[in-house]
C-alpha positions in Angstrom: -46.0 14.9 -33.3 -46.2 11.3 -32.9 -42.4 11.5 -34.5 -41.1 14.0 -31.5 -42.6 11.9 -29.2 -40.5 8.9 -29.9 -37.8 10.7 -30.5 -37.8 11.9 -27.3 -38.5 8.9 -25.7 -35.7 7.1 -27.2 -33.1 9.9 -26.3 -34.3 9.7 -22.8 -33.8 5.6 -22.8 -30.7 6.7 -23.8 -30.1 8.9 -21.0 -31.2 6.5 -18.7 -28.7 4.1 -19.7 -25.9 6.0 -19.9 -26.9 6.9 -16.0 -27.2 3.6 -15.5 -23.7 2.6 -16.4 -21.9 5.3 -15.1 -23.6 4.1 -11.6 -22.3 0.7 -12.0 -18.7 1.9 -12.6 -18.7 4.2 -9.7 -20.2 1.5 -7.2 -17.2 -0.6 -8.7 -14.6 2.0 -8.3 -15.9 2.5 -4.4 -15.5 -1.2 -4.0 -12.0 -0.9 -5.1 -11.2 2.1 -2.9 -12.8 0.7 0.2 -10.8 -2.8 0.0 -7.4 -0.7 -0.8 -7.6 1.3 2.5 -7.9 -1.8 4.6 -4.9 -1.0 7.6 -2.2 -3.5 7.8 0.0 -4.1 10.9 2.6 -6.2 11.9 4.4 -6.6 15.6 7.1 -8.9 16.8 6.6 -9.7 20.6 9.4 -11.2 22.0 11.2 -11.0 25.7 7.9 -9.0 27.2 8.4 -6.3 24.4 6.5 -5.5 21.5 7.8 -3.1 18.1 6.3 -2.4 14.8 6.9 -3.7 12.0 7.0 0.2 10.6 9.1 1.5 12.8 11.6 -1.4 11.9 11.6 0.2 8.1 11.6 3.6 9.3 14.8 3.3 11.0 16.1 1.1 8.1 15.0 4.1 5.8 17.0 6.3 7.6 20.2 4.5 8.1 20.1 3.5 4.3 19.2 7.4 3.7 21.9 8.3 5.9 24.8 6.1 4.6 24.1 6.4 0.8 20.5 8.3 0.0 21.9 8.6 -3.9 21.2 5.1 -4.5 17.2 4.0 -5.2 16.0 1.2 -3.7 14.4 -1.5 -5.9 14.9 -4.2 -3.4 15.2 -4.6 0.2 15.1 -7.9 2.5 15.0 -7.5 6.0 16.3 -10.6 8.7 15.1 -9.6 11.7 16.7 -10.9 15.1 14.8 -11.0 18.4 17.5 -12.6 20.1 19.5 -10.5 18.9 17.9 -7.3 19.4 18.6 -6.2 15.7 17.2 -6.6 12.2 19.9 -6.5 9.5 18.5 -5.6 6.2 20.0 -6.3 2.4 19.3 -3.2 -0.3 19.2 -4.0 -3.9 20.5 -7.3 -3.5 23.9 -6.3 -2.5 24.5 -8.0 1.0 27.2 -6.2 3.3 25.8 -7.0 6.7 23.7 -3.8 7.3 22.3 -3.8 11.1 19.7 -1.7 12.9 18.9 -1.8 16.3 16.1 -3.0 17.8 14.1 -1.6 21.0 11.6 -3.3 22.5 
């Protein structure tokens, strides 16, 4: 009896462990989800106006879309212009002087 009784013991240290550990990893993978949901945003202010930073990419999303929506793009550098009033925007490293507007 004495036998059982360790037996059971043991497997329910076991137990107890594996609970333990499977705790941990959840409280890590929490962390992890909590610090990739943080909200980024970006305005420019200029002239008394304000835009997003989004709606910059939107529109630069469409236009690319619009113009060639075949191509994938890898890369994509954006020059924005206040003084201008337009952000011109490079895909895949191919530079032709691509413009959108910009509307504060």
């Amino acid at each position: 009896m004495a036998a059982k009784k360790n037996a059971s013991e043991k497997a329910g240290a076991e137990v107890k462990a594996a609970e333990e550990k499977t705790a941990a990893k959840t409280s890590k993978s929490s962390q992890k989800k909590e610090t990739a949901a943080a909200t980024e945003n970006v305005f420019i202010e200029y002239a008394n106006g304000q835009i997003d930073i989004k709606n910059i990419l939107a529109d630069i999303r469409a236009a690319q879309s619009a113009e060639d929506g075949n191509t994938p793009v890898k890369t994509l550098d954006v020059y924005i212009k206040p003084e201008e009033k337009a952000a011109y925007y490079v895909v895949n490293g191919v530079s032709e002087g691509k413009k959108v507007d910009l509307y504060f």
